[in-house]
C-alpha positions in Angstrom: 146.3 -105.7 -81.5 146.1 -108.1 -78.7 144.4 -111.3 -80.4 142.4 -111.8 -77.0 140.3 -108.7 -78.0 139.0 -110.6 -81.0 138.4 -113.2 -78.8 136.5 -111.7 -76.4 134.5 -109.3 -79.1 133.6 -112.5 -81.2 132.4 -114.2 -77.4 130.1 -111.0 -77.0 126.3 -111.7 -77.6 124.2 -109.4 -79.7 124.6 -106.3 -76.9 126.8 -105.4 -74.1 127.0 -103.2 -71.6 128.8 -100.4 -71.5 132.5 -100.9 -70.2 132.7 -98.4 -67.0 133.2 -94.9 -67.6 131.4 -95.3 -71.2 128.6 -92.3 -71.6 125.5 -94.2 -72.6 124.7 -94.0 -76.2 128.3 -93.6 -77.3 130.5 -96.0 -78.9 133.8 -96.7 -77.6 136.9 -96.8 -80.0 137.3 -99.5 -82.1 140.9 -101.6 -81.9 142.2 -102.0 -85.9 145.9 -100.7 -85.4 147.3 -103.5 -87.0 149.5 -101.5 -89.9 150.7 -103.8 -92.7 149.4 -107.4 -91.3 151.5 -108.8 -94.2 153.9 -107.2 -95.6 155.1 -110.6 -97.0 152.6 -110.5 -99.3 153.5 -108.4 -102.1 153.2 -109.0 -105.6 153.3 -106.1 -107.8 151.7 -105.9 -111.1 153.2 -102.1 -111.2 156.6 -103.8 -110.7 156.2 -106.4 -112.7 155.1 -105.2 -115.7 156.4 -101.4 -115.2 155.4 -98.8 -117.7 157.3 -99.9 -121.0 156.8 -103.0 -122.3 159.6 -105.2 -121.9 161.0 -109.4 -123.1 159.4 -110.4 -120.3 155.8 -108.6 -121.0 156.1 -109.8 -124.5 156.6 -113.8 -123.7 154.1 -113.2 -121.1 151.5 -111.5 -123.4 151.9 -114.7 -125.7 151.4 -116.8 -123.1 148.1 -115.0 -122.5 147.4 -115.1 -126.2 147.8 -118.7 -126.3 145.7 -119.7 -123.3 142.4 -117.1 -125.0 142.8 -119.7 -128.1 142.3 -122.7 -125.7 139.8 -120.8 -123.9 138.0 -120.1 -127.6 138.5 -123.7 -128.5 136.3 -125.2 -125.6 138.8 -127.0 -123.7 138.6 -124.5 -120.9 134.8 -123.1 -121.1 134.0 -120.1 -118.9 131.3 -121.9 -117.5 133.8 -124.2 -115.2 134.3 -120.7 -113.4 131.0 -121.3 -112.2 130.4 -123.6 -109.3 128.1 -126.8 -111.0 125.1 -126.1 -109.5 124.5 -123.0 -111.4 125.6 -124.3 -114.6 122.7 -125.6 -115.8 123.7 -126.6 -119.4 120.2 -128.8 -119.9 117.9 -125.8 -118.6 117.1 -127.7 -115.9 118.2 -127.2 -112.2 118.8 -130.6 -110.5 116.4 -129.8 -107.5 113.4 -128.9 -109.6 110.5 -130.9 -110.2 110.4 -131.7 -113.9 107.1 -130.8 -114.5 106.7 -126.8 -112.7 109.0 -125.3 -115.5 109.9 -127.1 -118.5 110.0 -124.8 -122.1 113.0 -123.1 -121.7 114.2 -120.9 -124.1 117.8 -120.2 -124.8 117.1 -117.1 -126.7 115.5 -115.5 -123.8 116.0 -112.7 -121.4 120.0 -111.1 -120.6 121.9 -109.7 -118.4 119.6 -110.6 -115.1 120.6 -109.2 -111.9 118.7 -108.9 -108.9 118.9 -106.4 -105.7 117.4 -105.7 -102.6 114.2 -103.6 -101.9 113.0 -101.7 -98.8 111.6 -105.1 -97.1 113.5 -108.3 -97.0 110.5 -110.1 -98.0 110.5 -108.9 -102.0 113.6 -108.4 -104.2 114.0 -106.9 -108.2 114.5 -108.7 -111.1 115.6 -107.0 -113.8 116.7 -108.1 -117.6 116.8 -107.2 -121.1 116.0 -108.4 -124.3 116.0 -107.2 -127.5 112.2 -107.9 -128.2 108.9 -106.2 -127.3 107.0 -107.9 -124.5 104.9 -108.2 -121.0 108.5 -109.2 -118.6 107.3 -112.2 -116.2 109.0 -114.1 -113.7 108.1 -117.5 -112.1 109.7 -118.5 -108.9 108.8 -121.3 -106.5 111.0 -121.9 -102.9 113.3 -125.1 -103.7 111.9 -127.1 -100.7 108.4 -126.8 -102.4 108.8 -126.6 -105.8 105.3 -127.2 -107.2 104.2 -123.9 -105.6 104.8 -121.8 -108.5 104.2 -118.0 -108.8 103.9 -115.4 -111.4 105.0 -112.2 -111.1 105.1 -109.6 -113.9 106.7 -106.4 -114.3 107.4 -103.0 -116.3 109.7 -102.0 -119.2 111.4 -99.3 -120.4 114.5 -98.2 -122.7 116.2 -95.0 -123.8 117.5 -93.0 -126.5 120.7 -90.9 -127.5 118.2 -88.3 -127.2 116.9 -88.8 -124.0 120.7 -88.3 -122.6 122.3 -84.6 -121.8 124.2 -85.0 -125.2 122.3 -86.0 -128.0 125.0 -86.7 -130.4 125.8 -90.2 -129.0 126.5 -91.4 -132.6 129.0 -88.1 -133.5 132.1 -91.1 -132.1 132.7 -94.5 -133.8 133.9 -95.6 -130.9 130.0 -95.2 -129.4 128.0 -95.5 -132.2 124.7 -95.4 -130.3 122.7 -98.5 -130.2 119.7 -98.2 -128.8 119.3 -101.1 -125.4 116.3 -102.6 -126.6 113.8 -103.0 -123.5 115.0 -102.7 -119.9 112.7 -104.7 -117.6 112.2 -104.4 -113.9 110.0 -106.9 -111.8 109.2 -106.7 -108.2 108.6 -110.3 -106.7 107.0 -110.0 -103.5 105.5 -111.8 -100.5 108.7 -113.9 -100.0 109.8 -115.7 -97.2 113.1 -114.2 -95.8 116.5 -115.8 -95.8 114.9 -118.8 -97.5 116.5 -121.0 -101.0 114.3 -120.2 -103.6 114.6 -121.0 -108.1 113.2 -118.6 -110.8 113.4 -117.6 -113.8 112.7 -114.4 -116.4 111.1 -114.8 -119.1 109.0 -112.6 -122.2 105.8 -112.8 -123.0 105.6 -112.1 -126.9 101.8 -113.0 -128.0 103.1 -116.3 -128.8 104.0 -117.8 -125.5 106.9 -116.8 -123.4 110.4 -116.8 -124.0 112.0 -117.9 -120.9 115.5 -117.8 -119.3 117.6 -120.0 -117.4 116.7 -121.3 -113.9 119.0 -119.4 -111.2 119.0 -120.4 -107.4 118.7 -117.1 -105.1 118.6 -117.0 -101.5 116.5 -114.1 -100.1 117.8 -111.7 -97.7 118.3 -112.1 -94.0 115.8 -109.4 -92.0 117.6 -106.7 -89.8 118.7 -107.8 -86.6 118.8 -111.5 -87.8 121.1 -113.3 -85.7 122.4 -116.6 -87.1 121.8 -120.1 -84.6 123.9 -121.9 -82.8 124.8 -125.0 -83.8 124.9 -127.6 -80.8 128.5 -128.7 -79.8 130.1 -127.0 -82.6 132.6 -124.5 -81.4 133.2 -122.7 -84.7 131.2 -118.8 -84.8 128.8 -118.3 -87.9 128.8 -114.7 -89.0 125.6 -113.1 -89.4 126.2 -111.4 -92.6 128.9 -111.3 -95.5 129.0 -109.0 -98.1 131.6 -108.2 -101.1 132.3 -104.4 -102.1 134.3 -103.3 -105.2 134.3 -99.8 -107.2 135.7 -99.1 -110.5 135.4 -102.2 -112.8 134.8 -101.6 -116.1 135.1 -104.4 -119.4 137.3 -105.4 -121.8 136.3 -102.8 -124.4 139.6 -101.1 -126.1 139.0 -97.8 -124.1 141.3 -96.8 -121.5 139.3 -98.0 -118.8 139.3 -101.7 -120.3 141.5 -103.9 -120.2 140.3 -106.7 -119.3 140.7 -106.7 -115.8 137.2 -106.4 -114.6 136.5 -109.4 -116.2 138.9 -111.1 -114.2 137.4 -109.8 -111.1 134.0 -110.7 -112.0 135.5 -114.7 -112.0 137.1 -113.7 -108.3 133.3 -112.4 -107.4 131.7 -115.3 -109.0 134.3 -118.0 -107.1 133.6 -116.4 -103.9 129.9 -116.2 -103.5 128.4 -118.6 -102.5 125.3 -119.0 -99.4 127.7 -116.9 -97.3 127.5 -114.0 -99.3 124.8 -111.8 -98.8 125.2 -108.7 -101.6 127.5 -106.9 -103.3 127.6 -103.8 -104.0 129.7 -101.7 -106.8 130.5 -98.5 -105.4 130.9 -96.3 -109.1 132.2 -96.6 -112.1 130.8 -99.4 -113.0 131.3 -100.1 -117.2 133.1 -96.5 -117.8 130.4 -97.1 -120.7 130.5 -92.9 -120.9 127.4 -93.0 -123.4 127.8 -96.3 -125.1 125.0 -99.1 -124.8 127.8 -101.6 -126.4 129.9 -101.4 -123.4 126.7 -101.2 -121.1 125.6 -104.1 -122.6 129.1 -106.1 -122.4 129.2 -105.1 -118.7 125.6 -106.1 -117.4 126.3 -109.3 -119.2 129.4 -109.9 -117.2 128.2 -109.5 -114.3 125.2 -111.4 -114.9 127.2 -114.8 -113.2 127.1 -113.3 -109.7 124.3 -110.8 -110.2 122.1 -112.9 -111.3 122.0 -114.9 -108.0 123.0 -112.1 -105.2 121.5 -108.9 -104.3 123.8 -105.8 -106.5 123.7 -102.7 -105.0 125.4 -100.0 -107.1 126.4 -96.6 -106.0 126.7 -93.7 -108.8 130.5 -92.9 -110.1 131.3 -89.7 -111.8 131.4 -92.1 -115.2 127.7 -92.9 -115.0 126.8 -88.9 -113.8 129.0 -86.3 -114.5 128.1 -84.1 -117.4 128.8 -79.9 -118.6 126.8 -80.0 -121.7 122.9 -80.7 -123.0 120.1 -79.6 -121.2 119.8 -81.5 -117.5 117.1 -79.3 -116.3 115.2 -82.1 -118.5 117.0 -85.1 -118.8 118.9 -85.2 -115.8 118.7 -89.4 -114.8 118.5 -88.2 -111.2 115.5 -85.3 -111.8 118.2 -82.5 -110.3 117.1 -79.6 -112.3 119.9 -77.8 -113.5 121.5 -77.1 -116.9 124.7 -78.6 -115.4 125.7 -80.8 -112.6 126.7 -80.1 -109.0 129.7 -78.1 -109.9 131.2 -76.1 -107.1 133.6 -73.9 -107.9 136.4 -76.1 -104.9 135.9 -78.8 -107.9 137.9 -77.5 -109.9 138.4 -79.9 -113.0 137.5 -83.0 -110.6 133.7 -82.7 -111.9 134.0 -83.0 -115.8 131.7 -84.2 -118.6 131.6 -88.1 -118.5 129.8 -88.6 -122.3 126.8 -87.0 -121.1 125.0 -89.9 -119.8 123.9 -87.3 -116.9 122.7 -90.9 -115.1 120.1 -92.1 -117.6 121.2 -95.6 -118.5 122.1 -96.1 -114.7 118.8 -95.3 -113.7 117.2 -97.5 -116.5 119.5 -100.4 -115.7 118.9 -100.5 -112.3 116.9 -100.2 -109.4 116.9 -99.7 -105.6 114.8 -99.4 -102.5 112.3 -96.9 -102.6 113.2 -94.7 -99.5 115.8 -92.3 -101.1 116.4 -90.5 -104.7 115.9 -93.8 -107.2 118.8 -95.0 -107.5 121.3 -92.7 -106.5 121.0 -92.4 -103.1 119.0 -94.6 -100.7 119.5 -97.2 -98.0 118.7 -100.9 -97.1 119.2 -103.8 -94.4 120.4 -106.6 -93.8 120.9 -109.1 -90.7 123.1 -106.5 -88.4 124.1 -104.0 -90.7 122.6 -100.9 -92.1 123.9 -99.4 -95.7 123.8 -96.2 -96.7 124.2 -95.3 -100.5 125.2 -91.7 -101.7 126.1 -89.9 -104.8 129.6 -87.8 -104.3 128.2 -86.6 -107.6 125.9 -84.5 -106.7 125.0 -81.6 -103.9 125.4 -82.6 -100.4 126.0 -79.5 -98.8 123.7 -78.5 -95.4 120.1 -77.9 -96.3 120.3 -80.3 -99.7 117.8 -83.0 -100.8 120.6 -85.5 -100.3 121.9 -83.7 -97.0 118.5 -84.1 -95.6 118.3 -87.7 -96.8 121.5 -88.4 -94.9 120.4 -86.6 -91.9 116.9 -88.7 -91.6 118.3 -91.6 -92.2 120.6 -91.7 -89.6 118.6 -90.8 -87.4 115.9 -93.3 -87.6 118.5 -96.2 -87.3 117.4 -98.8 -84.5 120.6 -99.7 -83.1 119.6 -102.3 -81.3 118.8 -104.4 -84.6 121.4 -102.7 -86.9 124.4 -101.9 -84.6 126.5 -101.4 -87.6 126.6 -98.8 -89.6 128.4 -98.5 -93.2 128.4 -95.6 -95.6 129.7 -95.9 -99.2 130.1 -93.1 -102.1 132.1 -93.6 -104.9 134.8 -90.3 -103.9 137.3 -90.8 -100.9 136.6 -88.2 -97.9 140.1 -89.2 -97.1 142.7 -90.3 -99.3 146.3 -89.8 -100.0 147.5 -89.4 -103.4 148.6 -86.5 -104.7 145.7 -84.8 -106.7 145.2 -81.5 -105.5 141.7 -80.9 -106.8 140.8 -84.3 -106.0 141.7 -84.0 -102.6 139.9 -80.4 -102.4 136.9 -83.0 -102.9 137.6 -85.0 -100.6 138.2 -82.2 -98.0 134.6 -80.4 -99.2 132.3 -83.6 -98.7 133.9 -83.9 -95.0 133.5 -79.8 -94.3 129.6 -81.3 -94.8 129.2 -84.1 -93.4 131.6 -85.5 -91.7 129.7 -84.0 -88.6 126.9 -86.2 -89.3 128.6 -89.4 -89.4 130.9 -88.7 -86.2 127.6 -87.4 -84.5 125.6 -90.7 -85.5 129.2 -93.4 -84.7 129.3 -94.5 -88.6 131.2 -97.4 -88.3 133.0 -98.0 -91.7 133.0 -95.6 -95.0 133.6 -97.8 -98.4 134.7 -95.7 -101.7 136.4 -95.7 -104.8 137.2 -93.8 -107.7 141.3 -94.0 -107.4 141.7 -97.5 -108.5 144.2 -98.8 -105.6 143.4 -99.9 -102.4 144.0 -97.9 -98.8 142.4 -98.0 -95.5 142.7 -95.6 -92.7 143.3 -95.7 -89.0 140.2 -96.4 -87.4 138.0 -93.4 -85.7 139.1 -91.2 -88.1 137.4 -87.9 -87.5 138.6 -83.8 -88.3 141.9 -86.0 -89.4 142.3 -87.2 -86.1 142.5 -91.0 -85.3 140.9 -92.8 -82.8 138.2 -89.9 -82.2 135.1 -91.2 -82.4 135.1 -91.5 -86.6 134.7 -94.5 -89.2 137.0 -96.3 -90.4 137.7 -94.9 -94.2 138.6 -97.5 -97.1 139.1 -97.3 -100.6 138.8 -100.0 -102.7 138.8 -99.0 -106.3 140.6 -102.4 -107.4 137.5 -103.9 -109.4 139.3 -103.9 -113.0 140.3 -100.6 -114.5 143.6 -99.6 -114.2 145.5 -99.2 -111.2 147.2 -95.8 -110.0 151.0 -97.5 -110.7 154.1 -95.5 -109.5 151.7 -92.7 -107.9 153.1 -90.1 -104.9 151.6 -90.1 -101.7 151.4 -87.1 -99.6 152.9 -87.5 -96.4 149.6 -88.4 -93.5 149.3 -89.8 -90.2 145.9 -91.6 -91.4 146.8 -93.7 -94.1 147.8 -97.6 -92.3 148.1 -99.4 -95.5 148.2 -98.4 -99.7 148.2 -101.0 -102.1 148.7 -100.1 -105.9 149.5 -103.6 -107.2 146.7 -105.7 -107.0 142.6 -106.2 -108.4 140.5 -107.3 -106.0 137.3 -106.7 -103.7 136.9 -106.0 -99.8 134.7 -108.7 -98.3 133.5 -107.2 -95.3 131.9 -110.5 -92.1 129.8 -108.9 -89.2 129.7 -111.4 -86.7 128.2 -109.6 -84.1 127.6 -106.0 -82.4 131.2 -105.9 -81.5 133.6 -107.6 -84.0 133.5 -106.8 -88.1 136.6 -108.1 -90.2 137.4 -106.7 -93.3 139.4 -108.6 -95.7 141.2 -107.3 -99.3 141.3 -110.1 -101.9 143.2 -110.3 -104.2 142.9 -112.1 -107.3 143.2 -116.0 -106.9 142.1 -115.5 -103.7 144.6 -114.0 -101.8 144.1 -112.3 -98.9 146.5 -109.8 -98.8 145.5 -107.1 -96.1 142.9 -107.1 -93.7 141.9 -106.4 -90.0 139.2 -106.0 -87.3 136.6 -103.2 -86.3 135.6 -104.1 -82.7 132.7 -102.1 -81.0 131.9 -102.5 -77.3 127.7 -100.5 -77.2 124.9 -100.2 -75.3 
């Protein structure tokens, strides 16, 4: 692509004319034909490694090995990941006044994450802890400290019998713990985009048991523009957001290696003020009906969760179930003895541990405009977000058909030109999986109509843990015809697709089995969005521009 068409898209103010010829109400095709921007950067862990262990993996594995003992020892805590002003090792955050919250209690709330609601102006807070309790937060803005406010909540938890399959505890390997209590507060009348400090805490009977302070910044409103500043030259995007799919933790399954961990460092190094949310599209712990490994996962994610909006999307691994009875305890209230299996599935839709999407929906929480937390939508500066389940019915005439339907067609353009979709399976992917790929080509037969219909700019997925993009304007496999833009970015930490075959497309502009990472997605304006894959340490090894000229 002709650099002077960034230019001139990142020049554009907030809405342009139509270029002559242009219908009004159509958007024109975007320009993101750049094919392998750099090829020079290729460093295979596939390659490296291979599939047999080898010298080389052995030393290397020792290495490791030796660097964990340091890292056990103190001399490299994991709290140096974290940028100083969130390390607060004296409970205290340097900006506070001394006096608003001062009886902090190390032994208080865990795994705290926070995420966005249907208004900018209030946000959840969630937590757990392992003791009974009324859940409170305090939170003041950090420019006014002394104006304190107290905000409490609801809890909840859940059993092995609450779940589709009730013998949790039948494996070793998942020996059912129950979670303890699962709290969810809803802080409102906030001021948007504005610094503010709070804290959890639990309120026992015999005072409260508080948390750490954590900084937040609220969100920006829809159609927030970001100012210009005087003489500088340099162009401020107006929003910034991470997305990932397919973690998982260090937990001796298959799905955990330890990877996810090291992306959760990558996620916690990069945001920052100019980060907005993040959102996890499936697969999230692969915890497949073990609280352990939910519980390791919420607490590794806790670093960056705790301080930016996280906005999940439901993976076959926190859903998919053929067993119990779901016409009861389905997480989502489907009522059905089974899940959405349709018969072009094949063995793509399998029993996951039986979770049938109870933990996910006790863990976390979303705006209220959709189906809990499964599907739904939300806002930010220029950009609106659709979340869907690829897990459950989406055929013409279905709740979450009709969800998708309404909602995009109540989108205000003119505050939220862009339009992204994510759902944890592919409508357009390349490896060779034949029932897989059946999916794929199902969930388009329904409605892929409806986002070439409404110009969806940009569809985000997961579930094949590598990284590809598509041509841009991808519709009935066609490029440049008035689709979205299709990318997969199931790099957050389980184990990458090494040594798979592609099937021969015209769609696919870039594949990328060697490296963990996240996509980091910069609106700047109505016209120009850059997507960027990074890579651990940083790198950026693929990335390129979605320009938009609207009316």
């Amino acid at each position: 692509m002709d650099t002077d068409n960034i230019e001139e898209a990142l020049s554009e103010p907030l809405l342009s004319e139509p270029s002559a010829g242009q219908p009004s109400g159509e958007v024109s095709p975007a320009y993101s034909e750049f094919g392998d921007t750099h090829p020079e950067r290729r460093e295979s862990i596939c390659s490296v490694f291979g599939k047999i262990p080898t010298i080389a993996y052995i030393l290397a594995s020792m290495v490791i090995f030796i660097i964990v003992l340091f890292l056990t020892a103190g001399l490299l805590p994991l709290s140096t990941q974290i940028p100083p002003e969130y390390n607060y090792t004296n409970n205290t955050p340097p900006l506070m006044n001394q006096n608003l919250l001062n009886d902090t209690e190390p032994s208080g709330p865990k795994a705290v994450h926070i995420s966005l609601t249907e208004s900018p102006t209030s946000i959840h807070i969630q937590f757990s802890t392992t003791n009974i309790g009324k859940p409170v937060v305090e939170i003041a803005a950090k420019d006014n400290p002394s104006d304190t406010k107290k905000h409490d909540g609801e809890s909840t938890t859940y059993l092995a019998s609450d779940m589709c399959v009730k013998n949790q505890s039948a494996d070793s390997t998942k020996n059912f713990v129950p979670p303890g209590q699962l709290h969810t507060i809803k802080v409102t009348d906030l001021k948007v985009n504005t610094d503010y400090v709070y804290r959890a805490g639990i309120s026992t009977g015999q005072g409260i048991r508080w948390g750490e302070y954590i900084e937040i910044r609220t969100s920006k409103p829809a159609g927030f523009i970001p100012p210009k500043s005087g003489n500088n030259s340099s162009i401020k995007p107006a929003i910034t957001f991470l997305a990932l799919a397919d973690q998982g933790v260090a937990n001796g399954t298959k799905h955990g290696d330890g990877a996810g961990q090291n992306v959760t460092r990558l996620i916690t190094s990069l945001v920052n003020h100019t980060v907005d949310s993040i959102h996890i599209i499936g697969d999230l712990s692969y915890a497949d009906g073990s609280t352990q490994i939910w519980d390791k996962y919420m607490d590794m994610i806790e670093p960056f969760a705790s301080r930016i909006p996280t906005m999940v999307a439901v993976g076959n691994h926190e859903y998919d179930y053929t067993r119990g009875n779901g016409s009861k305890k389905d997480g989502s209230g489907i009522k059905t003895n089974e899940t959405f299996h349709p018969s072009w599935g094949g063995s793509g839709f399998h029993d996951e541990g039986g979770e049938c999407g109870v933990p996910f929906a006790k863990r976390f929480a979303a705006p209220n405009n959709g189906n809990l937390i499964f599907w739904y939508s939300f806002e930010q500066s220029l950009v609106h977000t659709i979340m869907l389940s690829s897990e459950h019915n989406m055929t013409r005439g279905s709740a979450q058909y009709k969800f998708l339907e309404a909602d995009l067609s109540g989108i205000n353009r003119t505050i939220t030109p862009w339009v992204v979709v994510e759902l944890h399976r592919p409508m357009y992917y390349s490896e060779k999986y034949a029932t897989q790929d059946a999916i794929g080509i199902a969930m388009r037969y329904e409605i892929e109509e409806l986002l070439h219909l409404h110009h969806v700019d940009l569809v985000l997925s997961g579930h094949y843990h590598a990284y590809l993009r598509s041509c841009d304007g991808l519709y009935q496999e066609k490029c440049s015809n008035g689709g979205p833009q299709h990318v997969t970015i199931g790099t957050g930490g389980a184990p990458l697709d090494c040594d798979v075959q592609l099937f021969p497309n015209h769609y696919t502009k870039k594949f990328d089995e060697d490296h963990f990472g996240v996509g980091r997605v910069t609106i700047y304006n109505a016209s120009a969005l850059l997507f960027e894959f990074v890579a651990l340490g940083e790198e950026v090894v693929d990335d390129f521009w979605i320009l938009r000229q609207r009316n």
